[in-house]
C-alpha positions in Angstrom: 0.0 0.0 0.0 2.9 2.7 0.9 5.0 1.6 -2.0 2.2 2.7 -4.6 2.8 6.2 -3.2 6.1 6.4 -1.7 9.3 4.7 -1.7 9.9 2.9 1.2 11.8 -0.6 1.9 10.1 -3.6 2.6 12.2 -3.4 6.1 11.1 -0.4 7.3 7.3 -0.9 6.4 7.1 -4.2 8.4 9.6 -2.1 11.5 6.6 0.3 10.9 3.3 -2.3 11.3 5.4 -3.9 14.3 5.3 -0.3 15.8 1.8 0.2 15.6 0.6 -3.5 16.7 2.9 -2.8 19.9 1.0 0.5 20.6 -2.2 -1.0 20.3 -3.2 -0.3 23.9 -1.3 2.8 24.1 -3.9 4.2 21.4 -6.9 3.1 22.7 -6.2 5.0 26.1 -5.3 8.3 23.5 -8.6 7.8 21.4 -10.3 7.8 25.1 -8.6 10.6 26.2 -9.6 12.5 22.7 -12.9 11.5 23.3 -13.3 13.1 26.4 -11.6 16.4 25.5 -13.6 16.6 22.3 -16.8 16.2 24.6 -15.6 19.0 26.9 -14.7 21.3 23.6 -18.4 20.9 22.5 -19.7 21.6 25.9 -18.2 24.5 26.7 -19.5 25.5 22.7 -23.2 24.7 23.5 -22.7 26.0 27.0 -21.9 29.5 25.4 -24.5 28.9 22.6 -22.1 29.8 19.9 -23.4 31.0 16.4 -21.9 32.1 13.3 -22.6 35.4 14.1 -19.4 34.7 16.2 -17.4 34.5 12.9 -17.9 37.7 11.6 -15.0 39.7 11.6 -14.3 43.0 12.6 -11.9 46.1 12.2 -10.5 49.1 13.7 -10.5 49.2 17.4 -13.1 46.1 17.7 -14.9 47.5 20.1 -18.0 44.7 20.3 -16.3 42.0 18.9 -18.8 39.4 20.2 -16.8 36.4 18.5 -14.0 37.6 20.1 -15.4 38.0 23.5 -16.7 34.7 23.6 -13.4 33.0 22.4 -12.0 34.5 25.7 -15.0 33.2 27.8 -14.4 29.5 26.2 -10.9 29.3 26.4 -11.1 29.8 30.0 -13.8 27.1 30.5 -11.6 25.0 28.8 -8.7 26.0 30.9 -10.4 25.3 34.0 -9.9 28.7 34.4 -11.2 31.9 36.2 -10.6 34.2 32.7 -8.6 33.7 29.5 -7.4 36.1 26.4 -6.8 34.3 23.0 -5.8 36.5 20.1 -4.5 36.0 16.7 -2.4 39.2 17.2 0.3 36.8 19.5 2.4 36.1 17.6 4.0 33.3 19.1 4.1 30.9 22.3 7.1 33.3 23.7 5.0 36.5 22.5 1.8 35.2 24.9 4.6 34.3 28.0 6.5 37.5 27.5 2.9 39.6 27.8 2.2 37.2 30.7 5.6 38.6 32.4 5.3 42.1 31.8 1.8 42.0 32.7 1.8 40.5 36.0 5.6 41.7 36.9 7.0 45.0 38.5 10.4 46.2 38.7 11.8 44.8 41.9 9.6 41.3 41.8 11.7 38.0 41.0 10.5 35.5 39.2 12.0 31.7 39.6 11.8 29.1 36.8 11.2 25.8 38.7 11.9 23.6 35.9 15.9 24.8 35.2 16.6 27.2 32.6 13.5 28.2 30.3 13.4 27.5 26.4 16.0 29.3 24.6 13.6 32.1 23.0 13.0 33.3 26.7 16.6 34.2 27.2 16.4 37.3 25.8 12.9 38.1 27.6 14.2 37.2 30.8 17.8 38.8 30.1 19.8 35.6 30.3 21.8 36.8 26.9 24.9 39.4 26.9 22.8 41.9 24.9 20.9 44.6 27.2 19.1 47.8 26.7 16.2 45.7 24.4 13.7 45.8 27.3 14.1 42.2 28.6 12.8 41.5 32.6 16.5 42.3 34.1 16.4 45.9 31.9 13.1 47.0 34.0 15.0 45.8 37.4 12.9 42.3 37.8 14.9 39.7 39.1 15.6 35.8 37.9 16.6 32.6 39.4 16.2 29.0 38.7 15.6 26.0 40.9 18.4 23.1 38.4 16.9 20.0 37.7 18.1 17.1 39.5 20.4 14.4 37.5 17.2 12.4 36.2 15.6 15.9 34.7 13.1 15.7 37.1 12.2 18.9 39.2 14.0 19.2 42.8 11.2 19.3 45.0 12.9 19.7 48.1 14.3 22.5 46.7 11.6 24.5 46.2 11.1 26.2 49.4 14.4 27.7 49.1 14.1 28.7 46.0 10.6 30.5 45.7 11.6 32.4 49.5 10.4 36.0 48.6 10.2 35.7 44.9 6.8 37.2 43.0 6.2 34.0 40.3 7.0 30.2 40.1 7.4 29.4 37.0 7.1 26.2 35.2 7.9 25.0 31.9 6.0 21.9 30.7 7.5 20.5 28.3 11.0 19.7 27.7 11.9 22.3 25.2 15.7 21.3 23.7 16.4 19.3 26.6 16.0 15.5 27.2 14.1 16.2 30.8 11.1 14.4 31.0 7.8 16.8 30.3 5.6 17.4 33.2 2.3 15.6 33.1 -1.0 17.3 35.1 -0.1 15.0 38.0 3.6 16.1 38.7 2.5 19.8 37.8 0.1 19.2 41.0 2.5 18.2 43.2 4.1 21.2 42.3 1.7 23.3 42.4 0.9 21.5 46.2 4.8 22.0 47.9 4.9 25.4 46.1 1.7 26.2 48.4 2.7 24.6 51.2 5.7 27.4 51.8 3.7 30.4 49.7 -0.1 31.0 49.5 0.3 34.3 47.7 3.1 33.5 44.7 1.7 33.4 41.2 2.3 30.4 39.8 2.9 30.3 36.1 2.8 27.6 33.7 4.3 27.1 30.3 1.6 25.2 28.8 2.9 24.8 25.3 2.5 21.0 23.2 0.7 19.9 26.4 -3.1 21.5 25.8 -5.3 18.4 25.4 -2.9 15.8 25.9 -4.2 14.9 29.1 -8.1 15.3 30.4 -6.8 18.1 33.0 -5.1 21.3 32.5 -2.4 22.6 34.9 -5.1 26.1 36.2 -7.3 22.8 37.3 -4.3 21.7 39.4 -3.3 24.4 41.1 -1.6 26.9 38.3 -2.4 30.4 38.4 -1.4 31.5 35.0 -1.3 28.8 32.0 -0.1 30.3 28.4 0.4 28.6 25.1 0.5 28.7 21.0 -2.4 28.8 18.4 -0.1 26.9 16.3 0.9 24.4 18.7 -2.5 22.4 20.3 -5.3 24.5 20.6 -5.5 25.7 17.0 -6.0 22.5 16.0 -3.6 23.1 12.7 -6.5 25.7 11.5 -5.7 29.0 13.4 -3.4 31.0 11.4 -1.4 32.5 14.1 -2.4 33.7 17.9 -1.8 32.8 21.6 -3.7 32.4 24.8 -3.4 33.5 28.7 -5.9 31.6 31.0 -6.1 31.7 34.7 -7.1 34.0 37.9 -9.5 37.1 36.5 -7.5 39.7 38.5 -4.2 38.2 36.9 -5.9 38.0 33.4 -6.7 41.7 33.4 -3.5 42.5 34.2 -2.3 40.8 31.0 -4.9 42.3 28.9 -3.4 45.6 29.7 -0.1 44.5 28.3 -2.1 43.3 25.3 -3.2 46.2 24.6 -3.0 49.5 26.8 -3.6 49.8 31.1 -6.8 52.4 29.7 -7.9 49.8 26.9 -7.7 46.4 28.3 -9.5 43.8 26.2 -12.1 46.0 25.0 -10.8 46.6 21.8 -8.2 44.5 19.5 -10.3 43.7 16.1 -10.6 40.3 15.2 -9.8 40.9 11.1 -12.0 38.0 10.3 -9.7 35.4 12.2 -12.5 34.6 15.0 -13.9 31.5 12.5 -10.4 30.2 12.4 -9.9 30.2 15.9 -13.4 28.7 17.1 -12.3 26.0 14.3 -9.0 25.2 15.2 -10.5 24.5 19.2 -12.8 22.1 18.0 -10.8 19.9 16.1 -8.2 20.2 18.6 -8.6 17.5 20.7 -8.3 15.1 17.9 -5.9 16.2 16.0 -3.3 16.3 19.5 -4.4 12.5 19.3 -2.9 12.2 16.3 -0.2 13.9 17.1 0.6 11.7 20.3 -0.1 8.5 18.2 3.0 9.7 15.7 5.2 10.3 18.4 4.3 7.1 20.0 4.8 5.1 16.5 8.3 7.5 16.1 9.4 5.9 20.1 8.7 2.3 19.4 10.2 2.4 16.1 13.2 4.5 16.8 13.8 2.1 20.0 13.9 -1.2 18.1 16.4 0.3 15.5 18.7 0.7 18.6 18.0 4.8 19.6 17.4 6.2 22.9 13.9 7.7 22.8 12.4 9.9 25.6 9.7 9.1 25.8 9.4 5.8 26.1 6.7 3.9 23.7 4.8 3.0 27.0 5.6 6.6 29.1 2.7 8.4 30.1 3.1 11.6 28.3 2.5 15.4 29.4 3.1 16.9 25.8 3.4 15.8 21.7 6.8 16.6 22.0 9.1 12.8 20.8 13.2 13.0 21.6 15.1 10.5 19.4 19.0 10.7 20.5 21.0 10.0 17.3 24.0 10.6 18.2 25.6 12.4 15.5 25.0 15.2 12.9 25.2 13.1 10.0 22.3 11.2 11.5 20.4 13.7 12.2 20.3 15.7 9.1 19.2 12.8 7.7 16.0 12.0 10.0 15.5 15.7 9.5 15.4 15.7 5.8 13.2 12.9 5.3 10.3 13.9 7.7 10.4 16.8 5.3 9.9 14.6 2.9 6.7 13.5 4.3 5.3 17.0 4.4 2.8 17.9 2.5 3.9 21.6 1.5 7.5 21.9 0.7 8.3 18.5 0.2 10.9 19.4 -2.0 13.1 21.5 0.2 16.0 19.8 1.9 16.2 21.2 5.1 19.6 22.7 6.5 21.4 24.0 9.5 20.9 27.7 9.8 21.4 30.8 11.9 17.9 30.8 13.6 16.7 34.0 15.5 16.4 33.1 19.2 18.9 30.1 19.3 22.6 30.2 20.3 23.6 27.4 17.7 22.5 26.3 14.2 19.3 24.8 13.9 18.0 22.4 11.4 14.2 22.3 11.1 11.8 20.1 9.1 8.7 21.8 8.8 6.6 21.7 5.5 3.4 23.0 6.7 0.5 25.2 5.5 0.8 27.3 8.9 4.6 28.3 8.8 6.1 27.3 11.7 3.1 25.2 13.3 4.3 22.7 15.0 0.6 21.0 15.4 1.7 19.7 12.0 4.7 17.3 11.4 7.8 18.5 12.3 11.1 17.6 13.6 14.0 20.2 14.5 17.4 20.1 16.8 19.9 21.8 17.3 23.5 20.9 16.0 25.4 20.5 18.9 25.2 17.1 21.3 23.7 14.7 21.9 22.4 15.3 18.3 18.8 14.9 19.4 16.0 15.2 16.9 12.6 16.6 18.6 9.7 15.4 16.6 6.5 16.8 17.0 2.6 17.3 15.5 0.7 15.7 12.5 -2.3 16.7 11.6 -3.7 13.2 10.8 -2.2 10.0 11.8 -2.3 8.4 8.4 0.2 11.5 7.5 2.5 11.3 10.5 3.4 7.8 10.1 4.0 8.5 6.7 6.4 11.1 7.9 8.3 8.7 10.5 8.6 5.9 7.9 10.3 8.1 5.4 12.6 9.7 7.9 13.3 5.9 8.8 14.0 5.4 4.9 16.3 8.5 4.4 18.6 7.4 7.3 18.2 3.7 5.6 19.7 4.7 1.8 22.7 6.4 3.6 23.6 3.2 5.4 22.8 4.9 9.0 20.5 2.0 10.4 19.7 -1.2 10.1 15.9 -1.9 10.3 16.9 -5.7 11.3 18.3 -4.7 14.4 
């Protein structure tokens, strides 16, 4: 059946159907899980008696913008959460966190990152790089520290106390970002959540919530989080919304944020919608489903990748907290390769060969497979790294699972021609 399509070796095809009938369990439990989710998705819908009228776009200031309105009132419900603010006019996950900062933050408050050192895009927020006077956290006088991970990548719970004494914000990172740490599930982010509480009632705790929307049936605000923040291109657009971000959390913390949206005398009453609402309500529905299909790729990519002799973090059988799949190659040759031919699995771009470049944000070369109709979504199939050690690929999305296997087969097949595994293994 693949053959009449694509070409891939007889090796890798049966490596492939191994895979799957090893994961057969595993995707049962994430079917149930998208079940659920897609139930709660259409509740909170019929619960806010959503119409098309919600899709119509508007312009200007927005003042009115029902659609938009509503969005904000679903998202939190979806959240677990108090309030919420989802806009197309985010432009990325670190664009929502950095408003989250600035919004909630005052010159003189310290934040602590809990989970290590953030994902590289934040270093220039915080003020972790050598460049100043760009107006990152440490340029308006707000402090930063970070709790290490212990040897296993796991958080230091003991530490915590220490760590968070007189500090504004806890800040957590869910997923693993480029770092082979395990991602935090619901159920480690509320033990968290718990210790933090146990030592301070009255710190905001702030989760990166970023691959991890709808992998699980809870979401970190319904475990204790204050603050959760996260990507329209990632899980909750559903590989439809165009662009955007969310905030969801505590009302009082949420209009805070709003005013860094927009202005401290505007708030969230204005910020037009540009006919982007239809996308948005879209992308939220399928979501659910399509982050299954997502976490059935990366389970397929774990169990395939771990018989060909890789380390994989996750493990096939791991429970998961985000779509996010490590495979440790070991080399650069090795990588390139995997890289290259998930592109070829894409279904835009195809073509392209992907290469190491100069990427803004990053302190080394990244290589980044990504043929998508969204740029940069990583809901869809991707896989980037990057080049330094251990030479890990991070695979992540697919919009259907039909497609993502496709994707991890010919990845598979591209490190196969150049002699760099042996499916037999």
């Amino acid at each position: 059946m693949y053959n009449k399509f694509f070409k891939i070796d007889e090796q890798i095809i049966k490596a492939a159907e191994k895979a799957e009938e090893n994961s057969k369990e595993i995707f049962k439990e994430i079917d149930r899980i998208a079940e659920h989710n897609t139930y709660k998705v259409l509740k909170a819908f019929a619960d806010k008696k959503v119409s098309e009228s919600y899709f119509v776009g508007t312009t200007g200031y927005g003042y009115g913008d029902r659609g938009r309105d509503m969005l904000d009132e679903i998202m939190a419900q979806l959240m677990g959460a108090e309030d919420a603010i989802i806009r197309h006019s985010f432009a990325s996950g670190t664009h929502a966190i950095a408003t989250m900062l600035f919004g909630v933050l005052r010159p003189g408050d310290t934040m602590v990152s809990i989970t290590g050192t953030p994902y590289d895009t934040l270093h220039g927020v915080i003020g972790l790089t050598k460049e100043k006077g760009k107006g990152s956290l440490k340029d308006f006088g707000i402090n930063y520290r970070e709790l290490p991970l212990l040897a296993d990548g796991s958080v230091d719970m003991e530490g915590i106390p220490n760590a968070i004494k007189g500090a504004k914000m806890a800040y957590i990172q869910r997923s693993r970002g480029y770092s082979l740490r395990p991602s935090l599930t619901v159920e480690v982010i509320e033990q968290i959540c718990k210790k933090i509480r146990s030592v301070d009632k009255d710190i905001i705790i702030a989760v990166d919530n970023c691959y991890g929307e709808f992998v699980q049936e809870k979401e970190p605000c319904e475990v204790g989080a204050d603050l959760v923040v996260g990507s329209l291109i990632k899980n909750p657009g559903g590989g439809i919304a165009k662009t955007g971000g969310y905030i969801a959390g505590k009302a009082d913390l949420i209009e805070l944020c709003a005013c860094r949206v927009t202005t401290s005398s505007t708030g969230r009453e204005i910020g037009c919608s540009l006919g982007e609402n239809r996308n948005m309500y879209m992308g939220l529905f399928f979501a659910p489903t399509v982050v299954a299909s997502a976490v059935k790729t990366a389970v397929l990519t774990a169990s395939m990748f771990k018989d060909f002799g890789f380390k994989v973090t996750p493990e096939p059988d791991e429970k998961r907290g985000d779509i996010i799949e490590a495979v440790i190659l070991g080399d650069e040759e090795k990588l390139v390769a995997f890289c290259q031919g998930v592109q070829k699995g894409a279904p835009v771009d195809s073509f392209v060969v992907p290469e190491a470049w100069d990427m803004p944000g990053y302190d080394s070369k990244v290589i980044m497979a990504a043929g998508a109709f969204t740029g940069g979504a990583s809901i869809e199939l991707s896989a980037d790294a990057p080049i330094r050690e251990p030479f890990a690929a991070w695979l992540q999305g697919g919009l259907n699972y039909p497609s993502g296997k496709i994707g991890v087969m010919l990845a598979a097949q591209s490190m196969f021609e150049r002699g760099l595994i042996n499916p037999k293994n």
